[in-house]
C-alpha positions in Angstrom: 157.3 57.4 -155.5 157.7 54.9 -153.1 158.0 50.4 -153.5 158.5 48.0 -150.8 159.4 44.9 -152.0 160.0 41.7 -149.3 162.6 39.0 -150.0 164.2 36.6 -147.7 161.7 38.1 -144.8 163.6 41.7 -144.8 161.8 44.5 -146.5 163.9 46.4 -148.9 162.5 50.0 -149.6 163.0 51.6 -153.3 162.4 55.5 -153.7 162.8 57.6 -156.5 163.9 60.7 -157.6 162.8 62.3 -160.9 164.0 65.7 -162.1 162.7 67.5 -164.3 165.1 69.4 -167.3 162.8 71.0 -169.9 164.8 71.2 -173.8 163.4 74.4 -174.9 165.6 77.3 -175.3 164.5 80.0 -172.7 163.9 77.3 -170.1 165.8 74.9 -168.1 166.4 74.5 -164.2 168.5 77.1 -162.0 171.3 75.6 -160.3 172.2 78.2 -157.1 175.4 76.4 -156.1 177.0 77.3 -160.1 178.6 80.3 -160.3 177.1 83.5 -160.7 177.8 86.3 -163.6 177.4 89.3 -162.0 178.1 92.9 -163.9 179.3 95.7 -161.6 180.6 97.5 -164.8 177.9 100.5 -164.9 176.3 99.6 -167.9 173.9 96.8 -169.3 175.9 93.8 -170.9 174.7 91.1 -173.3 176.1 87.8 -172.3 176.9 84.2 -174.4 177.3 81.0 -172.6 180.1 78.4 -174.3 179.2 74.7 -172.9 182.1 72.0 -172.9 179.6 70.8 -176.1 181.8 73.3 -177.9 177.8 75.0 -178.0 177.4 79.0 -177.7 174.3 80.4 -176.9 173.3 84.1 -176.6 172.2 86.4 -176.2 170.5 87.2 -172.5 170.6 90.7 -171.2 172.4 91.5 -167.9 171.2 94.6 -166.5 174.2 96.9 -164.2 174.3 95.9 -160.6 172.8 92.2 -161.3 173.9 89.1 -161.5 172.3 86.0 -163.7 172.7 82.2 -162.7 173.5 79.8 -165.8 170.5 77.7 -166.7 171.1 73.7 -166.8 170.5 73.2 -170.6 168.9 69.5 -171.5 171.5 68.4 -174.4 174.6 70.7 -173.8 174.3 70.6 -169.5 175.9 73.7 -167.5 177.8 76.4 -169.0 181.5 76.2 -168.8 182.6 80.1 -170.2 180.9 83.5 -170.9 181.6 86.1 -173.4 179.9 89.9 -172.1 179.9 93.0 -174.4 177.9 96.5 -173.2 174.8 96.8 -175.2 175.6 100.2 -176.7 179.2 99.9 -177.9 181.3 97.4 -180.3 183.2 94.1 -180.0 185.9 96.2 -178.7 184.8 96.2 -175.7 184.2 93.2 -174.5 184.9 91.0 -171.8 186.0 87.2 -172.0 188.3 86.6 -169.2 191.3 84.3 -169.4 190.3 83.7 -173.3 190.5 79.9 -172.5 188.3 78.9 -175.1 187.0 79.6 -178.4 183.0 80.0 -179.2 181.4 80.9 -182.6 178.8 84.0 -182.6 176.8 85.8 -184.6 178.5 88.9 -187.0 177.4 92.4 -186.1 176.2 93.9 -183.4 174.3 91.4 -180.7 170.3 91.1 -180.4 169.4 89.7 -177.3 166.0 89.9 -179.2 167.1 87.6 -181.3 168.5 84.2 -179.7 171.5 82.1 -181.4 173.2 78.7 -180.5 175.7 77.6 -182.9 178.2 74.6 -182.7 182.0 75.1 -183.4 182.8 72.4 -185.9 186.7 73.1 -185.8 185.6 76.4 -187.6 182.9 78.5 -187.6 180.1 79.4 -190.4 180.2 82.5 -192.9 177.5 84.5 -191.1 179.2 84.1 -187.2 182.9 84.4 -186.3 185.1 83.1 -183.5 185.8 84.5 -180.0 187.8 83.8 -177.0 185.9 83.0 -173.9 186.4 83.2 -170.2 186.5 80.2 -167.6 183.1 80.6 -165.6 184.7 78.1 -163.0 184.7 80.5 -159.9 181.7 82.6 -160.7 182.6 86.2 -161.9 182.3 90.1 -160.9 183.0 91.7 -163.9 184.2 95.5 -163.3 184.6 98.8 -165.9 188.2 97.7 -165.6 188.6 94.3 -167.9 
């Protein structure tokens, strides 16, 4: 949208710039420049996101050989960490980087049918339990070797 406004015989020219950021869970807008996940570990991977918020939310599917681009969230912004564990195996397994940060997730084995986002509140609820996260900052390959 476009306003011309005229003062003191010079015309001044205001544009503006909306964008768009939609609140519901599944949606939100791709940002290409963020870093990428990407899972060359030869198997499928469910995948959190931690936000700076201190907000986790899981769980989306990364298939082998793929890579997924965080989603700009409306309230909690751009993910800040990841947490990955294979689809077919336990919390054993999985991978969280430098472990720079602490996210709450649900206990038992992960859904991505069913979606979560929980708060850490300097502790976490009965029903979810604590894990270390890794930094997102450069993007990430992640490899069978963690």
């Amino acid at each position: 949208m476009k306003f011309c406004f005229r003062f003191l015989g010079k015309t001044l020219v205001l544009m503006t710039l909306s964008i768009q950021i939609s609140p519901g869970y599944s949606q939100g807008t791709l940002l290409e420049e963020h870093p990428k996940l990407c899972n060359k570990t030869g198997e499928p991977l469910n995948v959190s996101w931690g936000y700076s918020s201190g907000v986790s939310r899981g769980w989306f599917r990364l298939s082998d050989e793929s890579c997924i681009t965080p989603i700009l969230h409306a309230s909690h912004g751009l993910p800040t960490h990841y947490y990955a564990i294979p689809t077919d195996s336990g919390d054993n397994d999985a991978w969280s980087g430098d472990e720079s940060k602490s996210y709450c997730i649900p206990r038992g084995e992960p859904n991505p049918s069913q979606t979560f986002e929980l708060k850490y509140n300097n502790g976490c609820s009965a029903d979810t339990e604590l894990h270390q996260y890794g930094s997102l900052e450069n993007g990430k390959i992640l490899t069978s070797s963690r």
